[in-house]
C-alpha positions in Angstrom: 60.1 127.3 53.7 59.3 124.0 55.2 60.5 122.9 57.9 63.7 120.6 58.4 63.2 117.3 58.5 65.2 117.4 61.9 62.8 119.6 63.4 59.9 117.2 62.5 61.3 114.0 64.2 62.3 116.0 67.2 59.4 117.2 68.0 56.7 114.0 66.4 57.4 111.9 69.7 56.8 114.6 72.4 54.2 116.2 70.2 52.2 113.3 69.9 51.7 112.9 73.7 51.0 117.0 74.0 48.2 116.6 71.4 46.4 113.0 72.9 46.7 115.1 76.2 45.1 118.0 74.8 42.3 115.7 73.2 41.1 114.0 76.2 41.1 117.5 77.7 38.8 118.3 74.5 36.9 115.3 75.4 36.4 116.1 79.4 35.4 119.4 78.2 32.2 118.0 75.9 31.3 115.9 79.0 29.6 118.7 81.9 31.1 117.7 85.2 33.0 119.3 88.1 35.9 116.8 86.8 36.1 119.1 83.6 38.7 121.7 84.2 41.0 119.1 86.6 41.4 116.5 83.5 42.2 119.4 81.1 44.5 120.6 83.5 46.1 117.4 84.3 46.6 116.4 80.5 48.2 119.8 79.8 50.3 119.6 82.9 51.2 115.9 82.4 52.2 115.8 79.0 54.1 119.2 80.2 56.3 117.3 82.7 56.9 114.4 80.2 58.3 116.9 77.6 60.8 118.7 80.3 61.6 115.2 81.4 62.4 114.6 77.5 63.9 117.9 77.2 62.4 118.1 73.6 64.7 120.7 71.0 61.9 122.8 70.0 62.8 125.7 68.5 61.0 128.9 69.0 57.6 129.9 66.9 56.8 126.3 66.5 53.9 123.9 67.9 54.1 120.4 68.6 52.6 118.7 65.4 52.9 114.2 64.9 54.6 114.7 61.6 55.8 110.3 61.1 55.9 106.8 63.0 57.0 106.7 66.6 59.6 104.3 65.4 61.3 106.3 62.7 61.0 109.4 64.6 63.5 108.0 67.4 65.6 106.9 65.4 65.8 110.2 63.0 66.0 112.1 66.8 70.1 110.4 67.0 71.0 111.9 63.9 72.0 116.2 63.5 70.5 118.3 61.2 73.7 117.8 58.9 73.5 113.6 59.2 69.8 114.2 57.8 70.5 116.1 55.1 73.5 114.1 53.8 71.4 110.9 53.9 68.1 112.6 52.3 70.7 113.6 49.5 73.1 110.7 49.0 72.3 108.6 46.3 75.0 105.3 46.8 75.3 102.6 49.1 78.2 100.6 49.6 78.2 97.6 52.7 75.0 99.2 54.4 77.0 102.8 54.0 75.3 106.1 52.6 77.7 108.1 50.2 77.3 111.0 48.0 78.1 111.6 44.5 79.9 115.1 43.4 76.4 116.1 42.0 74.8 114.8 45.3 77.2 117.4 47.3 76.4 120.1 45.3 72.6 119.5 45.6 73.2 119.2 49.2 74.2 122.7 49.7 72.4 124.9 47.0 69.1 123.2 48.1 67.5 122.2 51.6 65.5 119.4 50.4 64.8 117.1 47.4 62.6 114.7 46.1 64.4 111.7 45.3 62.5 109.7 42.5 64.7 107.4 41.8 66.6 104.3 44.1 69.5 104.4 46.2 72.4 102.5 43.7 74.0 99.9 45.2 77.4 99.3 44.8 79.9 97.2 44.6 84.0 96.8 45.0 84.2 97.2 40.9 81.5 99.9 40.8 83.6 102.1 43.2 86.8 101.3 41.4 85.4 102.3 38.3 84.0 105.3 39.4 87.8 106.5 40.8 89.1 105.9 37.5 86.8 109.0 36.3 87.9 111.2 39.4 91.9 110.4 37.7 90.9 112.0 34.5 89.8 115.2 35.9 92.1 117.9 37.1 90.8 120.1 39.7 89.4 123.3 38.7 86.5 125.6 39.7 84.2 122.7 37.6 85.9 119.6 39.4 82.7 118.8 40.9 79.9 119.5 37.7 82.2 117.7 35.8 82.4 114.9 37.4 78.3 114.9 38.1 78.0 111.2 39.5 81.2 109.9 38.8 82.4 110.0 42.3 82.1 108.3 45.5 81.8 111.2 49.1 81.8 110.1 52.3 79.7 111.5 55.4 83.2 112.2 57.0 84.2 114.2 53.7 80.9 116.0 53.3 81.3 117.4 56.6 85.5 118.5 55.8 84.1 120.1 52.5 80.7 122.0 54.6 83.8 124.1 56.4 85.5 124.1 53.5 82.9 126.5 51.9 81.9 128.1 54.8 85.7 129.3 56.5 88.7 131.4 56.0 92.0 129.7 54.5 94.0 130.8 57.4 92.5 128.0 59.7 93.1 125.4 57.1 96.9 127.0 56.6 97.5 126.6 60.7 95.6 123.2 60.8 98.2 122.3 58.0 101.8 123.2 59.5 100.4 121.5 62.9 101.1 118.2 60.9 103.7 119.0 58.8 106.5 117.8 61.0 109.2 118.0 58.2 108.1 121.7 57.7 107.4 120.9 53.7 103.9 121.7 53.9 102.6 118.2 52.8 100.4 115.5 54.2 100.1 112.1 53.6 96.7 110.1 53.6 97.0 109.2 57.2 97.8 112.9 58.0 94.7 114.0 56.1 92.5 111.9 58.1 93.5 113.8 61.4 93.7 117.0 59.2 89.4 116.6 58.5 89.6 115.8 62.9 91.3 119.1 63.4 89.0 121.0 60.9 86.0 119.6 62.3 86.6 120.5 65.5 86.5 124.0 64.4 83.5 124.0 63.2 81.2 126.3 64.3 78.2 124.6 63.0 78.9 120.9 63.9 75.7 119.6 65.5 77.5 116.1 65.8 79.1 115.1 68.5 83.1 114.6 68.9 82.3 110.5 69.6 80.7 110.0 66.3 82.5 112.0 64.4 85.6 110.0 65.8 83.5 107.1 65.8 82.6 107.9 61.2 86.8 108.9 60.8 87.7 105.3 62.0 84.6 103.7 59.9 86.6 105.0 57.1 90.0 104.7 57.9 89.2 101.1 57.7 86.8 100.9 55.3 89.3 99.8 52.8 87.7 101.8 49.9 89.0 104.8 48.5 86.9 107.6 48.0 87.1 111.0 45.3 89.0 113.0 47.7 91.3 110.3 48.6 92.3 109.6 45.1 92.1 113.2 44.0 95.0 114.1 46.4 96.8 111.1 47.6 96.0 108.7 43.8 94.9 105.0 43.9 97.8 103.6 45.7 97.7 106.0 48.2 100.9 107.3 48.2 101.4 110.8 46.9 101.4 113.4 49.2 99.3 116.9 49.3 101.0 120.4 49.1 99.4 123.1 50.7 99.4 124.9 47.7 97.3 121.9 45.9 94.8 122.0 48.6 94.5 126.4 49.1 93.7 125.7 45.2 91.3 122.9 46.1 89.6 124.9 48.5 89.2 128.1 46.3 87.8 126.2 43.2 85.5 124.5 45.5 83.6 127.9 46.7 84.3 129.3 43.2 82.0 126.2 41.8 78.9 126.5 44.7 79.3 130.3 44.5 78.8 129.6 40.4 76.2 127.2 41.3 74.1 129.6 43.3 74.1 132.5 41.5 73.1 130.8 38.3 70.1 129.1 40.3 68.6 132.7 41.6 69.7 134.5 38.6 67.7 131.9 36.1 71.1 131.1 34.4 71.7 134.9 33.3 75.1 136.9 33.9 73.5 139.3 35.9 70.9 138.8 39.4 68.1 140.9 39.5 68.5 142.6 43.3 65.5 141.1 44.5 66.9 137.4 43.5 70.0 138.6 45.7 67.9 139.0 48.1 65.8 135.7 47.6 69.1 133.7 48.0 70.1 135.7 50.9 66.9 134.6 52.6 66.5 131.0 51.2 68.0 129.1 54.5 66.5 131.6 56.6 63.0 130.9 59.1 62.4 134.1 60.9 59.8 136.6 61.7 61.0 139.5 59.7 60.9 137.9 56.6 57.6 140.2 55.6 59.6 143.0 56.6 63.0 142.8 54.6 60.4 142.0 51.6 58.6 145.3 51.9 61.7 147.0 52.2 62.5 145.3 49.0 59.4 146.6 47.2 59.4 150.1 49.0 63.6 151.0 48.5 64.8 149.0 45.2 64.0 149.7 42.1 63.1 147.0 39.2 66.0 146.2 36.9 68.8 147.2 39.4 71.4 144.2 39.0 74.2 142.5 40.5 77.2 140.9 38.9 78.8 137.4 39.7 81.8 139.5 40.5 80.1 141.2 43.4 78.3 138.2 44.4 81.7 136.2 44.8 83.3 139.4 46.9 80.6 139.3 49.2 80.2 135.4 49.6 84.1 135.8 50.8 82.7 138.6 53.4 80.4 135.9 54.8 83.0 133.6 55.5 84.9 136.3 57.5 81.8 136.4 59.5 83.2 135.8 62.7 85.5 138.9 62.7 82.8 141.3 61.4 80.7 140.1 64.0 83.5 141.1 67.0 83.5 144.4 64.8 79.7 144.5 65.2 80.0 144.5 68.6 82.5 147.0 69.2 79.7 149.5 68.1 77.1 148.0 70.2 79.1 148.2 73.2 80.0 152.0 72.3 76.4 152.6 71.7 77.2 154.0 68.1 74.7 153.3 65.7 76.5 151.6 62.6 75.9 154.0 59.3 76.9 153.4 55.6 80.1 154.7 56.3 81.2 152.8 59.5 79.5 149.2 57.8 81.9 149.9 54.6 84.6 150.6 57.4 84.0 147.0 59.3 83.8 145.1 55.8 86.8 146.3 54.7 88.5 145.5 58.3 87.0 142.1 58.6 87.8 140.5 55.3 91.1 143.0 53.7 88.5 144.0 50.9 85.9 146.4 49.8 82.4 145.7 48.9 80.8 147.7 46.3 78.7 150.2 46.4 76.1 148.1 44.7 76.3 145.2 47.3 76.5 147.9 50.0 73.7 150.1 49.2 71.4 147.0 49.0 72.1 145.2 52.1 71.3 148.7 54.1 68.6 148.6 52.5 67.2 145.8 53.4 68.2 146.0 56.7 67.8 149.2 57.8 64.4 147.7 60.0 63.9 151.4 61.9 64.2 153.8 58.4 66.6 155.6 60.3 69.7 155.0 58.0 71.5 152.7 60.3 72.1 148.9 60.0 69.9 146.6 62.0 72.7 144.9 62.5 72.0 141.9 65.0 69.3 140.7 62.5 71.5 141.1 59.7 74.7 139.1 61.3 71.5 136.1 61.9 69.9 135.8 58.4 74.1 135.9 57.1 75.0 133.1 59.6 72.1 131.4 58.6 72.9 132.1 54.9 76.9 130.8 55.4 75.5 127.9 56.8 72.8 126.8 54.4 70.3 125.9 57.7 72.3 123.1 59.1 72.6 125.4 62.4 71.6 123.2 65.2 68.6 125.0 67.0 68.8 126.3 70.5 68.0 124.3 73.1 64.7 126.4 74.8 63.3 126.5 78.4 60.3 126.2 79.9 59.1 129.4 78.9 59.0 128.5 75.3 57.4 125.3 75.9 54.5 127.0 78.1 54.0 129.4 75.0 53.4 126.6 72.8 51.3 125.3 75.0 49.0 128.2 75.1 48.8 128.3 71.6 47.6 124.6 71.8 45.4 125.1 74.8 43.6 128.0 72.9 42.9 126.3 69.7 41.2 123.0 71.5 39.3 125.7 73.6 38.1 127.4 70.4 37.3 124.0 69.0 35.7 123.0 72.2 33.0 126.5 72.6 32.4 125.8 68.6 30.8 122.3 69.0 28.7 123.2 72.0 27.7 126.4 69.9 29.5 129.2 72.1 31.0 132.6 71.0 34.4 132.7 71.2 35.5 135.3 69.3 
């Protein structure tokens, strides 16, 4: 998979001092001298204290690489991974303002990237109001968003309230609601709602953006004096109705209903069934890691061809992934008893994390797949990371790494400009 866009502009600036320090290194090296090994030092060790300074977001397995223009790259270095991918997929612009269409959102989270061949639309005050009157014909449903396609006008603020939509339980969504429902009737008004998407955001797991801008965004649109889909969807063009819990628990459910109906359409090539190997393929499809190679062979070594999955059991288990954080504490009640976790025990911790079984099917391929050691027992720390990674569709903000990992990288680097250096004077280095 490529790598994010995020990653690239983090890394470009600091990358492109590593790699000129490296070449005049290259350089010293081609000249004979007792000066040689000092300057290759010092531009190794140089640019090395200008990236600590910089503290450069490198995540691990990656080398520092000049991917774009010193100028864009600090300015795509202020935005988070989820910023990024709302502005590489949002098609409409409205007063120097990036929003999304219903088709744009759905994009957003069923692909990592896209190759936009057409303009951003500009629009105007009448373009916007004709757009709502679209989102007033539709009632919502588990097709809200496909049918609406680009009849629709999402903010950044709403794109990241809908991201936790699909990716948490109701029951923080239920609490979030009474703490504003002061007349205990279980409605919001508009104003309500906007410190409703505050709440929610702030219990986000994923959020790389920081409290001040998403504060900074909430009042942007406060007083933007436009209304957008959701707005008019639950509160109607004047702004005046209010939302039921029981509207928005349905709102929420017919939203992952759609993506989950999205998704497995896209990996099962728009047949009722998905082949287990495309169950797998979608499993993987937001994940970068090392044992890729290995959950393939296990793929081509345990599962047999024509073995399928319904959108039934699909649906049951996208639900398990968004009760990953209490099958995770459940996880880790076995680790710290030093029990390995068997078929048995993993159908046990589903069943206690989300009030529902798996089936057999699902079961029997995960294990599977992540059974690393072939010794019947879930590998289950690698499991709970490609399923995180899954939930979140790669908008995880990477760890921040030491010096250890930079030193690594630099190694790497140091070892190709060697092998480049022994080639042109003729040298053996293998």
């Amino acid at each position: 998979m490529a790598a994010s866009a995020r990653r690239a502009a983090l890394i470009a600036i600091w990358g492109g001092r590593l790699r000129r320090g490296l070449a005049e290194g290259r350089q010293a090296l081609l000249r004979p001298g007792p000066l040689t090994a000092a300057v290759t030092g010092a531009a190794v060790v140089g640019v090395g204290a200008l990236w600590y300074r910089g503290r450069l977001d490198l995540p691990a397995g990656d080398c520092l690489t000049v991917f774009a223009k010193k100028n864009d790259d600090e300015e795509a270095e202020k935005l988070s991974i989820r910023k990024q991918r709302f502005m590489q997929f949002s098609s409409l612009e409205y007063e120097g303002e990036h929003y999304m269409t219903p088709r744009d959102f759905l994009y957003s989270v069923m692909f990592d990237h896209i190759e936009r061949k057409a303009s951003i639309r500009q629009l105007t005050k009448k373009d916007i109001n004709d757009t709502l009157d679209e989102v007033t014909k539709n009632k919502n449903g588990p097709t809200f968003f496909r049918d609406l396609g680009d009849k629709g006008v999402i903010s950044y603020t709403e794109y990241l309230f809908l991201l936790t939509v699909l990716t948490k339980p109701h029951t923080g969504f239920h609490v979030a609601f009474k703490m504003l429902d002061i007349d205990g009737d279980e409605t919001v008004d508009k104003k309500e709602f906007f410190k409703l998407q505050k709440i929610i955001s702030k219990q986000d797991d994923l959020r790389g953006t920081t409290s001040a801008e998403t504060m900074f965004q909430e009042s942007k649109e406060e007083d933007s004096g436009i209304n957008t889909t959701l707005q008019v969807h639950f509160f109607g063009k004047g702004g005046k109705k209010k939302l039921h819990y029981k509207e928005f628990r349905r709102f929420m459910e017919n939203l992952q209903t759609e993506v989950q109906e999205m998704e497995f359409l896209q990996f099962s090539k728009g047949l009722n069934y998905m082949r287990k190997e495309d169950f797998v393929e979608w499993l993987l499809f937001f994940t970068d890691t090392e044992d890729k190679d290995v959950y393939w062979k296990n793929v081509k070594e345990r599962l047999s061809a024509g073995e399928n999955i319904s959108l039934e059991e699909f649906k049951s288990f996208c639900k398990f992934a968004n009760h990953l954080e209490d099958f995770s504490i459940t996880m880790e009640m076995f680790h710290l008893a030093h029990r390995p976790v068997k078929l048995a025990e993993f159908k046990r911790a589903v069943k206690v994390a989300t009030g529902q079984e798996l089936s057999d099917n699902i079961l029997d391929t995960v294990f599977k797949i992540f059974d690393l050691d072939g010794d019947d027992c879930l590998s289950h720390g690698e499991f709970l990371g490609v399923l995180k990674n899954r939930k979140h569709r790669g908008l995880l903000e990477p760890q921040q790494p030491g010096v250890q990992e930079y030193w690594k990288c630099v190694k790497r680097e140091s070892f190709k400009a060697l092998k480049e250096v022994w080639k042109q004077t003729g040298k053996n280095y293998s």
